[in-house]
DSSP file (Angstrom, degrees, kcal/mol; ACC not computed):
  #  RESIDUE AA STRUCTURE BP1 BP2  ACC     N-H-->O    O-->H-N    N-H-->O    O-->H-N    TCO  KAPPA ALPHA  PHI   PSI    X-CA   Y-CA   Z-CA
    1    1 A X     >        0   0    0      0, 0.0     4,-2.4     0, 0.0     5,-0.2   0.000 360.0 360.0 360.0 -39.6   67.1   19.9   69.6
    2    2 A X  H  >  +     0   0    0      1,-0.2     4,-0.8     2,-0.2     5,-0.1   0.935 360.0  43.8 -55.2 -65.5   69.9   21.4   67.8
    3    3 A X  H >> S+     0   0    0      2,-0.2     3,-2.9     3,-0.2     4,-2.2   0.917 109.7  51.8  48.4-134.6   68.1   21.2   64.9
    4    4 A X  H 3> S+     0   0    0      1,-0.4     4,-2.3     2,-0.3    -2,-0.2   0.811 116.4  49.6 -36.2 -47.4   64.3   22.6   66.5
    5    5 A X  H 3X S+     0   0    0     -4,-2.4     4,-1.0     1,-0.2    -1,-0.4   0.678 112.9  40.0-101.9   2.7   66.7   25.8   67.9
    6    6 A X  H <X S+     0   0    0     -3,-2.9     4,-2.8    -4,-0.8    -2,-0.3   0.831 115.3  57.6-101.6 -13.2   68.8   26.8   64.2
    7    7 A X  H  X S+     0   0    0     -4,-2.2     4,-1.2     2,-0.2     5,-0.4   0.987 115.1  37.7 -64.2 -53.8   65.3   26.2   62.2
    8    8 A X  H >X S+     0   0    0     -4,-2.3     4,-3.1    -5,-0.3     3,-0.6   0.894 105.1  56.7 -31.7 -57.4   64.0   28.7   64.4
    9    9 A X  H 3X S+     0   0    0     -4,-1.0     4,-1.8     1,-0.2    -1,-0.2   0.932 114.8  47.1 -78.7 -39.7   66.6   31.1   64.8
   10   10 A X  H 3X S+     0   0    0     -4,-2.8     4,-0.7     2,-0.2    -1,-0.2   0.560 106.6  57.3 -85.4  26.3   66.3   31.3   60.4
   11   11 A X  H <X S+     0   0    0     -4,-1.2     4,-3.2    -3,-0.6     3,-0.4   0.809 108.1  43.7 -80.1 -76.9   62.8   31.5   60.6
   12   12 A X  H  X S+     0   0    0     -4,-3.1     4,-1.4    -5,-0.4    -2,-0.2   0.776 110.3  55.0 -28.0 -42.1   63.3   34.5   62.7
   13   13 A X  H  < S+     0   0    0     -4,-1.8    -1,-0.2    -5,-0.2     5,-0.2   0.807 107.4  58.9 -73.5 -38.1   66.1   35.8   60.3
   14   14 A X  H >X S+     0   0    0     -4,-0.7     3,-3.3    -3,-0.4     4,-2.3   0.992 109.5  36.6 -67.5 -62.6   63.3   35.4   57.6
   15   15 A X  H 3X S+     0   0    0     -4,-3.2     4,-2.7     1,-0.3     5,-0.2   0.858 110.2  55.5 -73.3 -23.6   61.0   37.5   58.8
   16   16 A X  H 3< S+     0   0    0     -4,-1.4    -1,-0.3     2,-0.2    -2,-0.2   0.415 113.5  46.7 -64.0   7.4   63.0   40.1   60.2
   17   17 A X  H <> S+     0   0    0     -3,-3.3     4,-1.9     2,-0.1     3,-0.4   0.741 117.0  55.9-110.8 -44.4   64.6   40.3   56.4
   18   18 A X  H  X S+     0   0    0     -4,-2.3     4,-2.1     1,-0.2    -2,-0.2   0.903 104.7  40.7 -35.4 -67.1   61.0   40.3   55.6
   19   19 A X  H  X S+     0   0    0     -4,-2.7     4,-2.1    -5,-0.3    -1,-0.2   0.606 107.5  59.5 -55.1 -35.3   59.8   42.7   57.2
   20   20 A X  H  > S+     0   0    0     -3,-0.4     4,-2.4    -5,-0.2     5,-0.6   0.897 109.0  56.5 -62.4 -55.8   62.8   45.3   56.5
   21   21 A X  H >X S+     0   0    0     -4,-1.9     3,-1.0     2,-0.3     4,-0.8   0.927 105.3  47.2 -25.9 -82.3   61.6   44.5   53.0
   22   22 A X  H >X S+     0   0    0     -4,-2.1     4,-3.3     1,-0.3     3,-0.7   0.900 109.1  51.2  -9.9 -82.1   58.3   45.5   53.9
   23   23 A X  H 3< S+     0   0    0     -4,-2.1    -2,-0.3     1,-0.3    -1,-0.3   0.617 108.4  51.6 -73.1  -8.2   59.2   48.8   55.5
   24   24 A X  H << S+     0   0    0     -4,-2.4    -1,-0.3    -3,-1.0    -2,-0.2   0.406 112.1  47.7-105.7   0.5   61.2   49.9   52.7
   25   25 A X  H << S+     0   0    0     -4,-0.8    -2,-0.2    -3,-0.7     2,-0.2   0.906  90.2 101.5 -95.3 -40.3   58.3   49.2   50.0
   26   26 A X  S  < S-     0   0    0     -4,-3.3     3,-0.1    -5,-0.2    -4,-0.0  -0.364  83.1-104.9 -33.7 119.2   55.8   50.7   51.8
   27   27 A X        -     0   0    0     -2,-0.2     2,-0.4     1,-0.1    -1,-0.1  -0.089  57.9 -83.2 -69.9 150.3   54.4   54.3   51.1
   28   28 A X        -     0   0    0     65,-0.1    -1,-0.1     1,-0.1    67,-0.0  -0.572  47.9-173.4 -62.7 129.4   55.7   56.8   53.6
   29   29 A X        +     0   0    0     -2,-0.4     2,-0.2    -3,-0.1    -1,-0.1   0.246  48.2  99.6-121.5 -13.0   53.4   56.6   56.8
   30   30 A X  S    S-     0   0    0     63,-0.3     2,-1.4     1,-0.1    -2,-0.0  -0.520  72.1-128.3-104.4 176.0   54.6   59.4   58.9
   31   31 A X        +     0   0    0     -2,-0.2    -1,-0.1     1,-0.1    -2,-0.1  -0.614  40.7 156.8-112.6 139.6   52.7   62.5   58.9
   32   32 A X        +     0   0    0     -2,-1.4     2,-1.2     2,-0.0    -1,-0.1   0.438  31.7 114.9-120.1   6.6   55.0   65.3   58.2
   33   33 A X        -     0   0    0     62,-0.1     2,-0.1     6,-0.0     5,-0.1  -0.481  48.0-156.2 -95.9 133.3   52.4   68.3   56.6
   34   34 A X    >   -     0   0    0     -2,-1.2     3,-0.9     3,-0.2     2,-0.6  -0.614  22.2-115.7 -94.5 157.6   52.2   71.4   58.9
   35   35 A X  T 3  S+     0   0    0      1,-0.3    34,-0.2    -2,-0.1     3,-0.1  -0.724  94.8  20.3-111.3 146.6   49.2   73.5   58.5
   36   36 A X  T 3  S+     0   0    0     32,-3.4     2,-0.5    -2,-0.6    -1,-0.3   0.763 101.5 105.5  76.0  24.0   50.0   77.2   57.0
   37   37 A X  E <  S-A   68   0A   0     -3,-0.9    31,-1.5    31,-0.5     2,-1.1  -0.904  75.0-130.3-137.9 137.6   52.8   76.2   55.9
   38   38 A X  E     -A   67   0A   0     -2,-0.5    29,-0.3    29,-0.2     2,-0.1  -0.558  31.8-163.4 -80.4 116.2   53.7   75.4   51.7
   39   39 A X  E     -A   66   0A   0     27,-1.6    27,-2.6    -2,-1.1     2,-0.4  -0.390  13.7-131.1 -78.0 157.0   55.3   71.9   51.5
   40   40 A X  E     -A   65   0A   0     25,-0.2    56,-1.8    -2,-0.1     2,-1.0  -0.942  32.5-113.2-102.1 133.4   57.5   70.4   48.3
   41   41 A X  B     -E   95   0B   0     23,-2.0    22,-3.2    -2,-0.4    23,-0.3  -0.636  24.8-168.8 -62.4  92.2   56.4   67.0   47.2
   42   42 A X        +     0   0    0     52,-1.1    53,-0.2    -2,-1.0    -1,-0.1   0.744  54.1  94.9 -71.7 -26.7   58.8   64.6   47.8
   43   43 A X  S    S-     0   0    0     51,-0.5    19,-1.1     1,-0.1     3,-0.3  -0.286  81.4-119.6 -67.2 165.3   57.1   62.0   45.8
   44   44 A X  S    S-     0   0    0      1,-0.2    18,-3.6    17,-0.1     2,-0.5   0.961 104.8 -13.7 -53.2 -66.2   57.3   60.7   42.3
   45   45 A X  E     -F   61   0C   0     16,-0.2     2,-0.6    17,-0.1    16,-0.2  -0.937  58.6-158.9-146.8 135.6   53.7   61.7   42.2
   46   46 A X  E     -F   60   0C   0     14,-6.1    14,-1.3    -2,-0.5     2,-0.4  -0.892  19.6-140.2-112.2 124.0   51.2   62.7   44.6
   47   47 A X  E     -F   59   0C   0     -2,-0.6     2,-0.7    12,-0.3    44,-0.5  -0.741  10.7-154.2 -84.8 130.2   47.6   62.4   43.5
   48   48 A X  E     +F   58   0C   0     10,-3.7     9,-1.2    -2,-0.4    10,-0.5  -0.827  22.7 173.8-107.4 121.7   45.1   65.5   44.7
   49   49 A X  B     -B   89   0A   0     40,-2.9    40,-4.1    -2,-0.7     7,-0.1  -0.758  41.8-102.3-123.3 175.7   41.5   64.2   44.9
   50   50 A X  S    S-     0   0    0     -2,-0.2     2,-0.2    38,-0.2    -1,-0.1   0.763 100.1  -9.4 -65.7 -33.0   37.8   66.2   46.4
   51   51 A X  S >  S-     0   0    0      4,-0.3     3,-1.0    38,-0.2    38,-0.2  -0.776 108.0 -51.4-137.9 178.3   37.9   64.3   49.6
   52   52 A X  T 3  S-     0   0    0      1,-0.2     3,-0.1    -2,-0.2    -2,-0.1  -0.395 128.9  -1.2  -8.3 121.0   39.8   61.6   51.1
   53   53 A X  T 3  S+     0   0    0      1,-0.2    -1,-0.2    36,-0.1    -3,-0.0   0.427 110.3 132.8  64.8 -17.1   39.6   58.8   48.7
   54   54 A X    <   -     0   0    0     -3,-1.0    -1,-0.2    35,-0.1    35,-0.1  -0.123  60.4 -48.1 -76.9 161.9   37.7   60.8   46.7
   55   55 A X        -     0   0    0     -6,-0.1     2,-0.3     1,-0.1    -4,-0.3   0.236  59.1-100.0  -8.0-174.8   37.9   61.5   43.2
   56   56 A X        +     0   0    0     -7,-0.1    -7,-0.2    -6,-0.1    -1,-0.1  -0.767  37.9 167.1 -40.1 134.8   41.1   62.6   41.2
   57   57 A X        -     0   0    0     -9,-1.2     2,-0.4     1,-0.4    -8,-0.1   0.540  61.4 -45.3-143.3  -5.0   41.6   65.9   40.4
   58   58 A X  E     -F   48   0C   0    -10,-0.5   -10,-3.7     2,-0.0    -1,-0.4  -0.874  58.6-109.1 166.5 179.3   45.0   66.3   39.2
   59   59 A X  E     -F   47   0C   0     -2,-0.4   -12,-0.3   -12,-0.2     2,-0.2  -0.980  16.7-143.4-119.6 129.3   48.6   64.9   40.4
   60   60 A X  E     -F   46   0C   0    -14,-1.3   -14,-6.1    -2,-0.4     2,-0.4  -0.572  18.5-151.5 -23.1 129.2   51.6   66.6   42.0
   61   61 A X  E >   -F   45   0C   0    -16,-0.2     3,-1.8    -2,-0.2   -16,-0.2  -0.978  33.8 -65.6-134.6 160.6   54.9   65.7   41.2
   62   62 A X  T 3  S+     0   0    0    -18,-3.6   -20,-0.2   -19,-1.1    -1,-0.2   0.511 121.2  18.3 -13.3 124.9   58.2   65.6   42.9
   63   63 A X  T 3  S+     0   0    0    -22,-3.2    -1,-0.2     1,-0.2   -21,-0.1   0.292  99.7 113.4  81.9 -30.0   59.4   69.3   43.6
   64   64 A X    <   -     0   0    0     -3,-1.8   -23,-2.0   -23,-0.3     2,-0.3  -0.291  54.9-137.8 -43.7 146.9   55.9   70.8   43.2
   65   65 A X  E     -A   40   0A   0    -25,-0.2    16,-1.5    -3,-0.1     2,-0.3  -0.701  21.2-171.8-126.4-172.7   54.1   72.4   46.1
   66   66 A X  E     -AC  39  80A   0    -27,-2.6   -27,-1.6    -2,-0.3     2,-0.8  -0.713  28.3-121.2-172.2 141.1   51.3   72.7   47.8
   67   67 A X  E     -AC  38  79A   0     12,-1.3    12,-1.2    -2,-0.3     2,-0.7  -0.467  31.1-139.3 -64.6  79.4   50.0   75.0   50.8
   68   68 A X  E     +AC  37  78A   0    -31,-1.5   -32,-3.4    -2,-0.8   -31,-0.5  -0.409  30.7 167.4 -65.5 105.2   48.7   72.6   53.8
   69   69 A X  E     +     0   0A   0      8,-2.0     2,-0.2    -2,-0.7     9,-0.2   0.674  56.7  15.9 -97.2 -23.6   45.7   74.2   55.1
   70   70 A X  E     - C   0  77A   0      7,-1.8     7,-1.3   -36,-0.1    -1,-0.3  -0.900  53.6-143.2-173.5 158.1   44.4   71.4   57.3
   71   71 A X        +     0   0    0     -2,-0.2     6,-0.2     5,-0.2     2,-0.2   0.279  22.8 161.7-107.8-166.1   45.2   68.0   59.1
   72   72 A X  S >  S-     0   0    0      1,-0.2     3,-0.8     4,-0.1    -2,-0.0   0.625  73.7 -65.1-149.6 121.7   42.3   64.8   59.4
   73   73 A X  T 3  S-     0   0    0      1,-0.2    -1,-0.2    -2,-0.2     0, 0.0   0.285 112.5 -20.1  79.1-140.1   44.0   61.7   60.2
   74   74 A X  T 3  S+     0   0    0     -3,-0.1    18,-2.7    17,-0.1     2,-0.4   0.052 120.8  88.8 -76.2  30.7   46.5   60.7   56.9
   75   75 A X  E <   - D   0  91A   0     -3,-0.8     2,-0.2    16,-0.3    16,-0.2  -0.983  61.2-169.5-157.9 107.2   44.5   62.9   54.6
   76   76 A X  E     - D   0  90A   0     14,-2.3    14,-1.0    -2,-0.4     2,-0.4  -0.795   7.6-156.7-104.7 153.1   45.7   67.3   54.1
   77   77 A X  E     +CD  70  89A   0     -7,-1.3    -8,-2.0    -2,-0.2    -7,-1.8  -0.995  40.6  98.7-132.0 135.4   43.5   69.8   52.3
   78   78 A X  E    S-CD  68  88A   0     10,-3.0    10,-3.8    -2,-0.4     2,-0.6  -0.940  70.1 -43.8-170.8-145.9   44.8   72.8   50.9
   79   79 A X  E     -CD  67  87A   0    -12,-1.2   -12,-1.3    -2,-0.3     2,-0.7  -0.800  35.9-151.9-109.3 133.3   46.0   74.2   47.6
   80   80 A X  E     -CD  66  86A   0     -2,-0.6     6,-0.9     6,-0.5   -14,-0.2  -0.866  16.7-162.4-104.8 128.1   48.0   72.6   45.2
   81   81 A X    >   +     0   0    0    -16,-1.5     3,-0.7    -2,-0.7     2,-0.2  -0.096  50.7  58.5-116.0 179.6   50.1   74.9   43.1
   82   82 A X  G >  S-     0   0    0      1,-0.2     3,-0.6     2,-0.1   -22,-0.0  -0.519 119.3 -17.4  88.1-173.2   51.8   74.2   39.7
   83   83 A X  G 3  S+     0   0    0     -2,-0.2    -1,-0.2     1,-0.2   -23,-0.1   0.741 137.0  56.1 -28.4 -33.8   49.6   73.1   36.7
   84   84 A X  G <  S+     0   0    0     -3,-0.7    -1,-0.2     1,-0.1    -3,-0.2   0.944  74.5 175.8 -78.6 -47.3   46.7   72.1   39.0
   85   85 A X    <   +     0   0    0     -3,-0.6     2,-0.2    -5,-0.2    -4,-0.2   0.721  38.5  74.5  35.9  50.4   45.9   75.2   41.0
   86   86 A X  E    S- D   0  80A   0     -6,-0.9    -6,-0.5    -8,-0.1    -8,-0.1  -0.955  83.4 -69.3-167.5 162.0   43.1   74.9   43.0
   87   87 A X  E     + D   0  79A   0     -2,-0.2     2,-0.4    -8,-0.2    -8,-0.3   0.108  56.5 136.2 -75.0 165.4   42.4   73.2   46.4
   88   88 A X  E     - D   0  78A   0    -10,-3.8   -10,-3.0     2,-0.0     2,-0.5  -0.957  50.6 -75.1-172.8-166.9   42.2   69.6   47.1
   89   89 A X  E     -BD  49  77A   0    -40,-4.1   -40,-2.9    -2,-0.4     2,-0.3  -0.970  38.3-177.3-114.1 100.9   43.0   66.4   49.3
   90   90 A X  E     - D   0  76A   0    -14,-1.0   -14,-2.3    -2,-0.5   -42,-0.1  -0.899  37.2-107.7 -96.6 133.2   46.7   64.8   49.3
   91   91 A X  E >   - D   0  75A   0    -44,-0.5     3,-0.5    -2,-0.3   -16,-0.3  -0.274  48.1-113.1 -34.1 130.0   47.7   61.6   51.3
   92   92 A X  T 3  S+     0   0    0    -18,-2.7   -61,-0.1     1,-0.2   -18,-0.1  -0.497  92.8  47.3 -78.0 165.6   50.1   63.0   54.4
   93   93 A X  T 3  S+     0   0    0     -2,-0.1   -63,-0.3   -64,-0.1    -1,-0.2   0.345  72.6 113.1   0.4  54.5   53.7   62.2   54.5
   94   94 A X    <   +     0   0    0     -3,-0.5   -52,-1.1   -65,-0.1   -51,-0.5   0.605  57.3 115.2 -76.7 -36.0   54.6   62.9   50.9
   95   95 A X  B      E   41   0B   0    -54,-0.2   -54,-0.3   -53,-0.2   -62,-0.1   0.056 360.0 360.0 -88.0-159.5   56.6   65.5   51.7
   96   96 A X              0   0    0    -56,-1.8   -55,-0.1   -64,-0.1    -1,-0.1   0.355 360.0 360.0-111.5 360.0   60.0   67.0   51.8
């Protein structure tokens, strides 16, 4: 029994170490872009594509901004400023 209950209890300790693991490897999930308002890119590099999923059109990087113009789901459209300069689609919560 003794045993049955410390295999358990580090089984339990593995996945919770797991799982920490997880959450710090993971791309940021929450959604933090406000609409009318110009964000900085907190990521290494933020890719701006034509739709959701959609093409590449150029990348944002860290300290760059770009002008949130509208929300759907995990997915902003606006304009992305710096070297690209014209509007597009960035993953939400990239920014600062």
């Amino acid at each position: 029994m003794l045993r049955t209950a410390s295999a358990t209890a580090t089984a339990a300790a593995a996945v919770l170490a797991a799982s920490a693991l997880v959450a710090l490897a993971a791309p940021a999930q929450a959604a933090n872009g406000r609409v009318g308002v110009r964000e900085t890119v907190c990521a290494q590099d933020l890719d701006v594509r034509t739709q959701p999923l959609g093409a590449w059109t150029g990348t944002l990087y860290r300290g760059q901004t770009f002008l949130v113009e509208q929300l759907d789901g995990s997915w902003v459209y606006g304009f992305a400023y710096g070297q690209i300069n014209r509007h597009g689609w960035v993953q939400d919560g990239w920014f600062c």
